[in-house]
N, C-alpha and C positions, 0 to 999 in steps of 0.2 A: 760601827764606823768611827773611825780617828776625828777631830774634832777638825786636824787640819783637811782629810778627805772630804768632809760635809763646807767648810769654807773653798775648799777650790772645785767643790761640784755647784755651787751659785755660779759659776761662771759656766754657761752650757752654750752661749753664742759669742760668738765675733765681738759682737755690739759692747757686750759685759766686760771683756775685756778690756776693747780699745777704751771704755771709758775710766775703766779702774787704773788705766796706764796712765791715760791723760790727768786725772785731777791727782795721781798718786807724785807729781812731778818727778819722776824717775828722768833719773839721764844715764845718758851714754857716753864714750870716749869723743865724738862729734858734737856734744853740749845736751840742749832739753831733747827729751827724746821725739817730741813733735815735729821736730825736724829732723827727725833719722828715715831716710829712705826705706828703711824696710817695717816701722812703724807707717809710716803713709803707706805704705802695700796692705800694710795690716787693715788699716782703717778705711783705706778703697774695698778690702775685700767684706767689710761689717757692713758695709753699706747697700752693697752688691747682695749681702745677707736676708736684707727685710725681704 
């Protein structure tokens, strides 16, 4: 397995994600992505997860 396949198989839930998004300060054309609509979709649905 590629070294990058074995780093993006640690993310196997919702949860993994939305927190690698949030402390990773990634933005978007709309500013911090915390506030992008479909990141909130995202992170309603991580929650919705447990």
């Amino acid at each position: 397995m590629k070294s990058s396949e074995k780093a993006i198989a640690q993310y196997d839930t919702l949860q993994k994600i939305v927190e690698q998004l949030r402390n990773g300060g990634y933005e978007c054309d709309a500013g911090i992505l915390t506030k992008n609509v479909a990141f909130i979709a995202l992170e309603r649905m991580a929650e919705n997860e447990k």
